[in-house]
MDTraj code that builds the backbone (N, CA, C; nanometers):
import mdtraj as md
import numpy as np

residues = "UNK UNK UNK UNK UNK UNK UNK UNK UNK UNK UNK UNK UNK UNK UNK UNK UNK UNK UNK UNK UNK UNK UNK UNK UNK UNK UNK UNK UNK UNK UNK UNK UNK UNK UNK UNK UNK UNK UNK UNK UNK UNK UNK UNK UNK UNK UNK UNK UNK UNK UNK UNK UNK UNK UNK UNK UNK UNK UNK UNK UNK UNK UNK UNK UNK UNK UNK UNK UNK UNK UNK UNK UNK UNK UNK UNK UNK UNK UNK UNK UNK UNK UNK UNK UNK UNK UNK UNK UNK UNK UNK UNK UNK UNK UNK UNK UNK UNK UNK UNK UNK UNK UNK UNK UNK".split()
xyz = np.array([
    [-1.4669, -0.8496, 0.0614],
    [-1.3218, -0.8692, 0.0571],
    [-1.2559, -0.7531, -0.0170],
    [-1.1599, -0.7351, 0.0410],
    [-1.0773, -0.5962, -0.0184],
    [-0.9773, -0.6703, -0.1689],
    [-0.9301, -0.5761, -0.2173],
    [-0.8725, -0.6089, -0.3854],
    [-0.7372, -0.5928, -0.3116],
    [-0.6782, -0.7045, -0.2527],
    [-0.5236, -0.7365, -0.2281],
    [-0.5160, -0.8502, -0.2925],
    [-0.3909, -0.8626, -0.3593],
    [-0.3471, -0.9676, -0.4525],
    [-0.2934, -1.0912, -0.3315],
    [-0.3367, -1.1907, -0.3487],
    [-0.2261, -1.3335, -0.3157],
    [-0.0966, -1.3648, -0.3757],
    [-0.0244, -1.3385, -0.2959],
    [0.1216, -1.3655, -0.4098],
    [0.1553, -1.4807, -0.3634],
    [0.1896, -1.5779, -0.4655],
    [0.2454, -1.7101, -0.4913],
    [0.4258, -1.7141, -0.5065],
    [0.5070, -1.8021, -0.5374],
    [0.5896, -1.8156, -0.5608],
    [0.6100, -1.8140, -0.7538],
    [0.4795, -1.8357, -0.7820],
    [0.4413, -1.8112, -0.9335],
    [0.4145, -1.6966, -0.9665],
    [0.3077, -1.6254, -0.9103],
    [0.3015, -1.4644, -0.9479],
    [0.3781, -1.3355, -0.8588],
    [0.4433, -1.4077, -0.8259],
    [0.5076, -1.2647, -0.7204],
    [0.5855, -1.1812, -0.8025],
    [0.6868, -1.2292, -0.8830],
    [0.7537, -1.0966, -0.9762],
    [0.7246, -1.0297, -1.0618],
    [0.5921, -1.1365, -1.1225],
    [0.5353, -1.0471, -1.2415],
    [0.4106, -0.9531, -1.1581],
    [0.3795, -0.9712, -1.0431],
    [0.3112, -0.8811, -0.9793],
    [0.3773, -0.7523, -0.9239],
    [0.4880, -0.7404, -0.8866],
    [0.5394, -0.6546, -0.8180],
    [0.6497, -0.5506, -0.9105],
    [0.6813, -0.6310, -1.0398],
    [0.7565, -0.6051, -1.0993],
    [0.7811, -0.4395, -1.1563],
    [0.6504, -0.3748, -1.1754],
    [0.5660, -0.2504, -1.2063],
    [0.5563, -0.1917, -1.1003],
    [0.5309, -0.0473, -1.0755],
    [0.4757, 0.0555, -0.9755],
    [0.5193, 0.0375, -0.8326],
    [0.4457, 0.0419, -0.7566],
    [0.4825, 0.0536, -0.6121],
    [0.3658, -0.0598, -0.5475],
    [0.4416, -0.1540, -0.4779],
    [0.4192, -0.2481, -0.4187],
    [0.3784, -0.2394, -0.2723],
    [0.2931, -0.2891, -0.1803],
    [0.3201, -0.2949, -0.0186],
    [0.2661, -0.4823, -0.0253],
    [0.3733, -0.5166, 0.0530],
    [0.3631, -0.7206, 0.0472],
    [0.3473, -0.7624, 0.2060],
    [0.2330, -0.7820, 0.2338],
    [0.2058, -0.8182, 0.3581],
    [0.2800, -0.9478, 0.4229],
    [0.3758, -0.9798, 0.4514],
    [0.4076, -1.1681, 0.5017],
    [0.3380, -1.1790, 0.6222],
    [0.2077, -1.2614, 0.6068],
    [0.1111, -1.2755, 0.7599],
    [0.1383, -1.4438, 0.7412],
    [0.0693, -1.5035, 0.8782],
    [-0.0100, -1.6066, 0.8769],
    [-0.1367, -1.6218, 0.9290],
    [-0.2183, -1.7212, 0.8863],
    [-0.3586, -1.7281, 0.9623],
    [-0.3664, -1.7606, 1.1383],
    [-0.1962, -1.8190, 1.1814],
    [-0.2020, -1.8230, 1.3598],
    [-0.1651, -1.7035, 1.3615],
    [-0.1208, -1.6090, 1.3454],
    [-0.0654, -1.4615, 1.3919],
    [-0.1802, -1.3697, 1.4064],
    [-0.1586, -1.3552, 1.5783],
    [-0.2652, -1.2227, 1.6236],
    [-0.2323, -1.1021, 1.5151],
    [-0.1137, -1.1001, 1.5478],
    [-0.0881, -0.8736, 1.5068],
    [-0.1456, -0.9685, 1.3721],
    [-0.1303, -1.0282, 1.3072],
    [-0.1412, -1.0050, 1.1455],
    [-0.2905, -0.9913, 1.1163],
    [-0.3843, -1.0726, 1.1940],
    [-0.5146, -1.0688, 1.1501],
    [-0.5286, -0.9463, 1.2274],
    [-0.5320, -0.8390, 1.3130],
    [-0.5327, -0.7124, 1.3224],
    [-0.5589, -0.6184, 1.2183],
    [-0.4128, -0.6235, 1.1759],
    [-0.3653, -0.6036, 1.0038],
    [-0.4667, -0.6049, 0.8964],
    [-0.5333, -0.6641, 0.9277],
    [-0.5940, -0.7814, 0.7673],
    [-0.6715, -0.6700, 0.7364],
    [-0.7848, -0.6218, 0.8510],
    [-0.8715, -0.5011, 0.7314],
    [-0.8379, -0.4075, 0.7071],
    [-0.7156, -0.3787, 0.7733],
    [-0.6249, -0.2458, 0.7116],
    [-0.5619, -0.2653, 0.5504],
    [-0.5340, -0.4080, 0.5600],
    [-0.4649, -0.4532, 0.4356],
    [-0.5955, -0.4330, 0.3142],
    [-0.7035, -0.4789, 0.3632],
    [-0.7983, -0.5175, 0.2878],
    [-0.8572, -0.3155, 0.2485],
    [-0.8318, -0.2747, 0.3269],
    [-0.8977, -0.0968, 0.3346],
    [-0.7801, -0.0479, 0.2120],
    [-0.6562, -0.0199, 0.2240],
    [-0.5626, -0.0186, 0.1687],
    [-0.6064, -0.0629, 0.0139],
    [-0.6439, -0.1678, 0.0127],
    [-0.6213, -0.2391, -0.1157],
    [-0.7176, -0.1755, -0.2177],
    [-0.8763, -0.1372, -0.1614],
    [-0.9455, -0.0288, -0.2239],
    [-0.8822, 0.1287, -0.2437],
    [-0.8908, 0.1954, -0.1264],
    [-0.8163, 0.3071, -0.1339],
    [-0.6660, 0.3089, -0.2592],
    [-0.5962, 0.2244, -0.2626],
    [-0.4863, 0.2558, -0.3591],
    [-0.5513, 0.1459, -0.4727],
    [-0.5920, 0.1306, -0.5114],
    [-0.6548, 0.0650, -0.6746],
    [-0.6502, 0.1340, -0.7686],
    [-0.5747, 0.1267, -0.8160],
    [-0.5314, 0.1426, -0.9713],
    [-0.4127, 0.2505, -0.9511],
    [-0.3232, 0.2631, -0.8102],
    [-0.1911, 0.3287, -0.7163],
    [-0.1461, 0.2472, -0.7142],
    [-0.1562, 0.1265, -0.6449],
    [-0.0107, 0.0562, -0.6059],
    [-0.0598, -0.0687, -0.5544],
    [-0.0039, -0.1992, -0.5678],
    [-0.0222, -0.3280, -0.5650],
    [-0.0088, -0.3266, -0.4184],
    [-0.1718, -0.3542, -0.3662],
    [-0.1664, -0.4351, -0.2218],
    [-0.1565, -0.5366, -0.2061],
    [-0.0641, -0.6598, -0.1458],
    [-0.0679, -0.7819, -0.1696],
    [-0.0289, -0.8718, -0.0428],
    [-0.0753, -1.0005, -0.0640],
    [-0.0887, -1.0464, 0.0889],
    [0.0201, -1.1833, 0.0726],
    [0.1178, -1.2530, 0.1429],
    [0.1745, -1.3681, 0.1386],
    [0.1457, -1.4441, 0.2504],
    [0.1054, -1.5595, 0.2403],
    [0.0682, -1.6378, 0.4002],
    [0.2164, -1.7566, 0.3642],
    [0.2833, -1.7226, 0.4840],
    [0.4461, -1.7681, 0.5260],
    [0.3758, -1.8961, 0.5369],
    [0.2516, -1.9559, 0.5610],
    [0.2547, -2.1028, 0.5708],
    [0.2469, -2.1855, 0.4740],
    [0.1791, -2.0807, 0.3481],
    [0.2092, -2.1884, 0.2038],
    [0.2806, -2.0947, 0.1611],
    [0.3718, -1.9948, 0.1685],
    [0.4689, -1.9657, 0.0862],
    [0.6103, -1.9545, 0.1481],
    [0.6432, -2.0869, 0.1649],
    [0.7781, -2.0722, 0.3091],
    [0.8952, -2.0140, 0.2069],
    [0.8923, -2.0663, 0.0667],
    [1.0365, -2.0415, -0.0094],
    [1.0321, -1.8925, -0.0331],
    [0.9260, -1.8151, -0.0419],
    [0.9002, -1.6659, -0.0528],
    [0.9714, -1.6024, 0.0829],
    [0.9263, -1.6433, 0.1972],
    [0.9529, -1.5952, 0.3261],
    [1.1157, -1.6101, 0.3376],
    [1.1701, -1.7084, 0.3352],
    [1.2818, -1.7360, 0.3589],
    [1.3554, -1.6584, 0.2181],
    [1.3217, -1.6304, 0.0612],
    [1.3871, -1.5241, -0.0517],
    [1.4033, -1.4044, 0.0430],
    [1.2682, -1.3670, 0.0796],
    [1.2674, -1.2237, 0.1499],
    [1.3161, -1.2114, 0.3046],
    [1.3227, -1.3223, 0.3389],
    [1.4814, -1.2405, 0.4946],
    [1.3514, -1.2310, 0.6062],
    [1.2158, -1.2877, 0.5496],
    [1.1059, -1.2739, 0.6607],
    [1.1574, -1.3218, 0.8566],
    [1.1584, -1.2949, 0.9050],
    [1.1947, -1.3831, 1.0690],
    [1.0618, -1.3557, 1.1644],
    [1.0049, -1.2636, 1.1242],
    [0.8703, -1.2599, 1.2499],
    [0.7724, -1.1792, 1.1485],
    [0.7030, -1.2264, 1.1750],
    [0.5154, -1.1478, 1.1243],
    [0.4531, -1.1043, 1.2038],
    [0.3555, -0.9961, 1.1767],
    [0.3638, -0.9447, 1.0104],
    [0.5025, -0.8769, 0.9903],
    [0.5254, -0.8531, 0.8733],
    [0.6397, -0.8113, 0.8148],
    [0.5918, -0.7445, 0.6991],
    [0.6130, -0.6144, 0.6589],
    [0.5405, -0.5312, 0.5091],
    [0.6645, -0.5284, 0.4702],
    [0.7182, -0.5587, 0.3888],
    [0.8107, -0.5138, 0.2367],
    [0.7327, -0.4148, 0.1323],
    [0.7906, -0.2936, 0.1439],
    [0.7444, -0.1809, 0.0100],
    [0.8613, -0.2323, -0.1175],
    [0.7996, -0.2342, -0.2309],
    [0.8402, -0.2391, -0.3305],
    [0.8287, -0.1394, -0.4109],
    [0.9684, -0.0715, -0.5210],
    [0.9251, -0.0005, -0.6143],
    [0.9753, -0.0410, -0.7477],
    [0.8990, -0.0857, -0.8559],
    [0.9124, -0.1768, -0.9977],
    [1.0109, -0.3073, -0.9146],
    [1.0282, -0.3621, -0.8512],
    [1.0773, -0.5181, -0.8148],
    [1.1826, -0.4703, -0.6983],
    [1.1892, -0.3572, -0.6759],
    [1.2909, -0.3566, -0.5822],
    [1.2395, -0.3448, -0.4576],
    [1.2984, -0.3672, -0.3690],
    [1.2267, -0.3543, -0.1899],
    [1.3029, -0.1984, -0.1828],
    [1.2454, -0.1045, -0.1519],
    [1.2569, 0.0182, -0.0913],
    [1.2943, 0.0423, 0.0612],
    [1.2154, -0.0332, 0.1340],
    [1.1341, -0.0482, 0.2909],
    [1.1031, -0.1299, 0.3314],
    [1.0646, -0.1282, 0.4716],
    [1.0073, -0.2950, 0.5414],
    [1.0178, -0.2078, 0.6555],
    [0.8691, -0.2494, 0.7273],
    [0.8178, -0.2548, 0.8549],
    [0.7725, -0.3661, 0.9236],
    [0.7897, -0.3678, 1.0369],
    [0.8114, -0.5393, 1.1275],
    [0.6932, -0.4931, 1.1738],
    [0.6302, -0.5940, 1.2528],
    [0.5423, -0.5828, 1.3589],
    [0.3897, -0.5063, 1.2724],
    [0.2921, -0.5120, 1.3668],
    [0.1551, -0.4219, 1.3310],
    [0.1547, -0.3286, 1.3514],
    [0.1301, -0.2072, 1.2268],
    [0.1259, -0.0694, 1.2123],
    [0.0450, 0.0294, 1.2000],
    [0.0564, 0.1316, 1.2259],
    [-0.1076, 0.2274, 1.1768],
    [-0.1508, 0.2175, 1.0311],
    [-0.2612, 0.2384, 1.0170],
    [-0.3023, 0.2611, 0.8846],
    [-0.2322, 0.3705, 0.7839],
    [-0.2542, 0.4792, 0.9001],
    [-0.1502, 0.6067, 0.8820],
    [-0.0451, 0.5566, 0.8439],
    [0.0175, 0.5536, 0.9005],
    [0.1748, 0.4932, 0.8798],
    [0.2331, 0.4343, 0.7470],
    [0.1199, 0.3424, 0.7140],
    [0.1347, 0.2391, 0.5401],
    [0.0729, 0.3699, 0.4628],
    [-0.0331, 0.4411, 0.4860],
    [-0.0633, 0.5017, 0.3595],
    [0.0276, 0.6246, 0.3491],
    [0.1260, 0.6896, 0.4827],
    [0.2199, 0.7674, 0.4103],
    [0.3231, 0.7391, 0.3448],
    [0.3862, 0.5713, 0.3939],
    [0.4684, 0.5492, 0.2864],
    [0.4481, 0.5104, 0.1829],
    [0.3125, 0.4459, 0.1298],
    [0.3146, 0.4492, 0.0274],
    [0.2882, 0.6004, -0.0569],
    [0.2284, 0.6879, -0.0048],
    [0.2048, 0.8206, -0.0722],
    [0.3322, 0.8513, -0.1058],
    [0.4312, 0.8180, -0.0435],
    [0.5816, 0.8748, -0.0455],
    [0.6687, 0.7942, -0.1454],
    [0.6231, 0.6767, -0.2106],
    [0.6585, 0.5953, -0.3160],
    [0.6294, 0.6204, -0.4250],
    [0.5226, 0.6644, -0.4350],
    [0.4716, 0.6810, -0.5788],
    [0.4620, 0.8197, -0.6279],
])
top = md.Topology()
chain = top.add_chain()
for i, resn in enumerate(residues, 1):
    res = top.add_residue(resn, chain, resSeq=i)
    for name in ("N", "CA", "C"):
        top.add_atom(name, md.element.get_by_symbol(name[0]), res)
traj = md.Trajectory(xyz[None], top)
């Protein structure tokens, strides 16, 4: 298993609150998202001890999804110290997440 955080409705601000964030909103029925997942999970090694990889499943975290403006998954929200920077809809290259995050931090 890759080092991506679970964010709760309990740890989500004090997780994100610091550095540069990427917040996955998947669910376990969503094709593109499990696509996603070992990119998320690749990601989460590659930036360790860079920038908080973190995963939200919209089915136990509906009040998170609906704070964050979620409407279709996957959905990435970049964060920088608590703020959203960015957001990409749909399933993306690997490429793609690791230049924006290179470009965050």
């Amino acid at each position: 298993m890759g080092k991506y955080i679970d964010l709760t409705a309990e740890n989500f601000d004090s997780t994100v609150a610091n550095g540069v964030s990427l917040v996955d909103f998947w669910a376990p029925w969503c094709g593109p998202c499990r696509m996603l997942a070992p990119v998320i999970e690749e990601l989460g090694e590659e930036f360790d001890g860079k920038a908080n990889i973190c995963k939200v499943n919209t089915d136990e975290q509906q009040d998170l999804a609906v704070k964050y403006g979620i409407r279709s998954i996957p959905t990435i929200i970049f964060m920088k110290d608590g703020e959203i920077v960015d957001q990409m809809v749909g399933a993306t290259s690997k490429q793609a997440l690791i230049e924006k995050l290179n470009s965050l931090s």
